[in-house]
N, C-alpha and C positions, 0 to 999 in steps of 0.2 A: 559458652563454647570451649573455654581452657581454663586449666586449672594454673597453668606457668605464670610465672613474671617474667619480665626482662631485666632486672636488675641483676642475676647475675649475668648476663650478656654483656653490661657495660663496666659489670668492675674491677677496677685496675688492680685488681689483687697480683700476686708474683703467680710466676710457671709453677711454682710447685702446690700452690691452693686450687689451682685449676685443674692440676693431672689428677690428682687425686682424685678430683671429683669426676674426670673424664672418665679413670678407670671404675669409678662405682656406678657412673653411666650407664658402661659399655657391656651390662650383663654378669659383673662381676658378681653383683647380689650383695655388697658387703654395708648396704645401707641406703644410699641415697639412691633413686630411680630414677632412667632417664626420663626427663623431662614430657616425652612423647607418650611415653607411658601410662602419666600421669594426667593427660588430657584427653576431655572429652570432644573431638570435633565438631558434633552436631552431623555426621553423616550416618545416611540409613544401615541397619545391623545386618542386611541379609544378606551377603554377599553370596556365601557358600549356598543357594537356595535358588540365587539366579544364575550363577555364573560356574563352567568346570574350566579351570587350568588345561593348559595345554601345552605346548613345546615352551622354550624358556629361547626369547629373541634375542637378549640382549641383558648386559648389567652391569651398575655402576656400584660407587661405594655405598650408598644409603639402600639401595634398592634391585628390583628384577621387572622386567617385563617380558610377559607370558602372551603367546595368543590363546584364548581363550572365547567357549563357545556358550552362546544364552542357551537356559537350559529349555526355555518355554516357546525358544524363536526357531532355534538352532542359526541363529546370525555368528556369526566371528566377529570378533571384535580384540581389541589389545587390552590389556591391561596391566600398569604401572603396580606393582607392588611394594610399599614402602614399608622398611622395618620401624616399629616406632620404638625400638631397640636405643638406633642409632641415633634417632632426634635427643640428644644430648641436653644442647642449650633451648632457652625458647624462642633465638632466632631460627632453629631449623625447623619448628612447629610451625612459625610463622608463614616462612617459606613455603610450606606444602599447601598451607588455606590459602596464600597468594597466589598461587599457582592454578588450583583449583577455583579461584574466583575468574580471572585473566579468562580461564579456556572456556566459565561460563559467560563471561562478557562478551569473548567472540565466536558463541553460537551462532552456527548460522550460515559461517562464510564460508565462500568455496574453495578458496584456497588455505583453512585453516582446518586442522584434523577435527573431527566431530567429537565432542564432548556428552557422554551418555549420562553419566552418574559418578558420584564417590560412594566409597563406602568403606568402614573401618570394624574388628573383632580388637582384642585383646592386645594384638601383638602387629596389628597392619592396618596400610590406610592404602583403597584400594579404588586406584583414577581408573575408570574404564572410558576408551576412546574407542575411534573409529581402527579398524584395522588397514595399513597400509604396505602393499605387497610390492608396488612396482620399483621398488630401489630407488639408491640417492640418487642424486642429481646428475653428478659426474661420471658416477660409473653407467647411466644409462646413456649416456653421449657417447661415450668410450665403446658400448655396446652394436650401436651402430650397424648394422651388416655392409654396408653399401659405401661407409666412410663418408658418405654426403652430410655434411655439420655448414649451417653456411648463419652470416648474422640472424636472418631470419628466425633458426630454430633458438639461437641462443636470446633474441627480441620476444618471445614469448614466454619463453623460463621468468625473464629478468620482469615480466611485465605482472607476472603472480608474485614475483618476489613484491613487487612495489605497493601491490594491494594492497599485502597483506601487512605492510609496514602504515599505509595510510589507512587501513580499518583500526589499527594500533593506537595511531595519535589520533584519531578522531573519537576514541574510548579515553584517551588521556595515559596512554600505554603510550612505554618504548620496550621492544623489545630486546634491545641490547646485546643481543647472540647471532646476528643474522651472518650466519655460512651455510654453503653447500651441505654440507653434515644434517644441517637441521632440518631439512626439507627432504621429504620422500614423495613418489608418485605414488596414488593411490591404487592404478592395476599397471599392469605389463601394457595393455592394450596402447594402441598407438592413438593418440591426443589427448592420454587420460591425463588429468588436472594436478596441478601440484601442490600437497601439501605442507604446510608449516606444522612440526611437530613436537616443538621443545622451546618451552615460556619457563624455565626453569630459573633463568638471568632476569627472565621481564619484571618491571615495575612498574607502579602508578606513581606520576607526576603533575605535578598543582603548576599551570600556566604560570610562567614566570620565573620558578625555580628552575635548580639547576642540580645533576647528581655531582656530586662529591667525591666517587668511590670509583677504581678502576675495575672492570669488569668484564668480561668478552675473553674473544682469542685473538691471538696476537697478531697475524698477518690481516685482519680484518677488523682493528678497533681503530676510532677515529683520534684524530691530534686531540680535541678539543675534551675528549675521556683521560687521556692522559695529564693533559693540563684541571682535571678535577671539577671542570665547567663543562658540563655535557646536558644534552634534552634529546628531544623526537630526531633530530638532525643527524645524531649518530648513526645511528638508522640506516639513510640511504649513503652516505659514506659507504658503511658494510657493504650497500648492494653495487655500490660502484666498484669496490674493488672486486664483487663478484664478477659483475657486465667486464671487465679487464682481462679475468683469468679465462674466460669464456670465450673472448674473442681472439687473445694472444694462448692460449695456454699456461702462460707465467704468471705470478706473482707483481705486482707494482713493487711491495715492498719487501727487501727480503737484505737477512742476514743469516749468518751462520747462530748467533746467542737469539736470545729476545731481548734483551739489551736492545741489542745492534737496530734489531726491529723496530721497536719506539724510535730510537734518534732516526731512522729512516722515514717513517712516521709526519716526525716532527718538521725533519728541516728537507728534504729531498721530492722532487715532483716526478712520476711516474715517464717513464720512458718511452716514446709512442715512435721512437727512429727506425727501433730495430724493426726486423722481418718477425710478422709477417705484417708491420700497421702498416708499412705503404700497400697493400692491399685491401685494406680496411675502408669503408666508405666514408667521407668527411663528418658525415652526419652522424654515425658510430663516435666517432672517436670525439664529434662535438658533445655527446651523451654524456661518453665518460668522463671528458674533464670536467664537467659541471656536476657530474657528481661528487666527483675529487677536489673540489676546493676545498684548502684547508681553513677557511673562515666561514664555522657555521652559516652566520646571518648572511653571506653572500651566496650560499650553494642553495641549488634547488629542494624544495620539499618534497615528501612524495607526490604526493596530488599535482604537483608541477612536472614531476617528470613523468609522470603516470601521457601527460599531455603531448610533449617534446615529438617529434616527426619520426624520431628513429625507430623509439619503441612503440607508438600506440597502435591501435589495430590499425591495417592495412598502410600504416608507413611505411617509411622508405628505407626498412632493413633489406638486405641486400639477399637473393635466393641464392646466388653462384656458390657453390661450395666456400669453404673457407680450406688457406693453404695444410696439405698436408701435416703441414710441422705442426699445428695449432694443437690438434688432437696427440702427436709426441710429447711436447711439452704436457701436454694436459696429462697426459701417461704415467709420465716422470713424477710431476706434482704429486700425482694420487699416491702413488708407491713410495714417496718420503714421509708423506704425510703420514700414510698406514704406519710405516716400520717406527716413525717415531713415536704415534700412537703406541703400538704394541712396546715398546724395549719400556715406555714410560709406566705401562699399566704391568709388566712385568716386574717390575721394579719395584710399584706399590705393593703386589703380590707378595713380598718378600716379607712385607709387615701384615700383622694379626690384627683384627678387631680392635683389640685393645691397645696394639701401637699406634696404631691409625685414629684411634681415639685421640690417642695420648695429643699426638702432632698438632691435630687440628686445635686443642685446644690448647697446648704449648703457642701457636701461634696467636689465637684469640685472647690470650693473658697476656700478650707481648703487643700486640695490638692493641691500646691503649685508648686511643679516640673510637676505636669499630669502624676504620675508614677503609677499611678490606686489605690494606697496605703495612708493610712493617718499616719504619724510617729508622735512620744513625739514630736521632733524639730517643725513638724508644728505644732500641737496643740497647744505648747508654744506661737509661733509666732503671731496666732490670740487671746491669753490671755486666753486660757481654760486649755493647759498644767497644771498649777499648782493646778487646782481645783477636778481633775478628776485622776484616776490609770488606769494607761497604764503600760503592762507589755512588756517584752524586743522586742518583735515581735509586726507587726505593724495591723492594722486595713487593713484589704484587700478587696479588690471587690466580693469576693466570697460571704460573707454573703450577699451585695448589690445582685447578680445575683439570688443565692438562695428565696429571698423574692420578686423577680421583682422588685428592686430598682438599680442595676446596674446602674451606672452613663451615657452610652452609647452604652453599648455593645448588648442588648438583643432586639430584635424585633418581637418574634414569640408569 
């Protein structure tokens, strides 16, 4: 299947054996090849035979997705296009087979994007899925004509969310990224199905173990990821604080840094005083705290909440509209969210290929243990500790993901 090792993934060489190598990575040509280059995936060669490119949807650092038409169906369909340029180290080669296995494991399901084929040339590795038209999540709430948003409609969103968490962990999956973001309707039509489209973060986990690694987006990663001990549990955390913002329009957790975010995280319990939860039904709001408990083994699993009165079919979510403000706040939310989005990918904009090389694996040589994280102890270790203020919590992947500079993890 590949020709890479991982030994240089794991070693502790200084920033400057690594840049080096990032930059002759990164297309330079000056010797060593990236990594992705040099592996063979084992996926089929014909892509250009089955498939034509078409509009260009979306793009991340590693990659493009295009909607694109079979040449033999004329179906639409999406397609991820990965440079294997950029696959650097051979944890980003990994990544892409992990990824591509994940979306074969959960063939099948209806609230997870369909899974057609891979396929790779010289220079690309190319995931063809289902195509998905009808927009995210929030912005089709916001879309609205009639402004009628009431529990109910937001009890069905959250109830494809939970599926698709518990078809997850009954594979031995978590998927680790669960936001609004990552889920799109498959048509405009009204009750069409929701899909899950980004296993980018997912992993496989062996019962009983625990990840190690912080991982996710910040207003939506659970206490117990932060504390380094995390499983399938994380999970619905994320969809709790989803079911929160759904019902109030705000955030549980919120600061101005992502700092601020984790300690909020950590030691503070979500607010259910303000307007609009005293209009909220008991049973709503009994949902959400039990999905919000901050001690894994105590909070519901999916499968458990999949059950709970509020959310399952014909429960007892509530049809009355919900108050106008919900859908304000919800407004507000989308629009900070965007602009931070945008100023942060502007920003990476600034940097070239090869500095964005550079970074990622400036970081990955300072990164010491490969635990996604950079602490005071390594900082010291490569002789920056002393020069620079690091406060008690450590430097995480999350700002990297947030600006597409993610060390490994992001492809889309």
């Amino acid at each position: 299947m590949g020709l890479c090792t991982s030994s240089s993934a794991a070693s502790p060489a200084g920033p400057a054996g690594n840049k080096e190598k990032g930059r002759k990575g990164s297309g330079g040509g000056r010797g060593v090849v990236a990594c992705g280059k040099r592996t063979d995936f084992g996926y089929d060669k014909d892509f250009e035979a089955r498939y034509a490119l078409g509009k260009l949807l979306g793009h991340g650092q590693f990659g493009y997705t295009f909607a694109a038409v079979d040449r033999h169906s004329d179906e639409r369909v999406a397609v991820k296009r990965i440079d294997k340029n950029k696959m650097v180290l051979p944890v980003a080669v990994e990544d892409v087979k992990r990824e591509v296995k994940i979306l074969k494991a959960l063939h099948g399901h209806e609230n997870v994007v369909h899974f057609y084929n891979a396929f790779e040339d010289d220079n690309y590795i190319y995931i063809v899925m289902e195509l998905c038209e009808g927009g995210e999540l929030l912005d089709r709430i916001l879309a609205k004509k009639d402004s009628r948003y009431s529990e109910k409609d937001a009890a069905v969103v959250v109830r494809q969310m939970l599926k698709v968490a518990a078809e997850c962990h009954l594979h031995g999956l978590v998927h680790r990224d669960m936001k609004p973001e990552n889920f799109l309707f498959k048509s405009s039509k009204e009750g069409s199905p929701l899909k899950a489209t980004d296993f980018g973060l997912s992993d496989f986990i062996t019962p009983g173990k625990q990840f190690r690694d912080i991982v996710g987006s910040a207003y939506y990663v659970a206490p117990e990821v932060l504390k380094r001990k995390s499983g399938p549990e994380s999970d619905v955390w994320s969809i709790g604080v989803i079911t929160y913002i759904l019902l109030c329009g705000r955030r549980p957790f919120w600061d101005k840094t992502e700092d601020g975010i984790f300690k909020e995280v950590l030691k503070n319990k979500p607010d259910f005083r303000r307007k609009p939860w005293a209009n909220i039904t008991p049973s709503a709001k009994d949902f959400v705290q039990k999905l919000l408990v901050k001690d894994p083994r105590a909070r519901l699993t999916a499968a458990q909440a999949l059950s709970h009165e509020w959310v399952r079919e014909g429960g007892q979510a509530s049809e009355i509209p919900l108050d106008i403000s919900v859908l304000h706040n919800m407004r507000q939310f989308v629009k900070y969210s965007r602009f931070k989005q945008f100023a942060l990918r502007a920003l990476a904009s600034t940097l070239n290929p090869e500095e964005l090389s550079d970074l990622r694996d400036q970081f990955n040589a300072i990164d010491i243990d490969k635990s996604g994280t950079i602490s005071l102890e390594e900082l010291k270790q490569v002789g920056v500790g002393g020069r620079v203020h690091v406060g008690p919590t450590q430097i995480n992947k999350c700002t990297f993901t947030h600006m597409g500079l993610e060390p490994s993890k992001r492809y889309k």
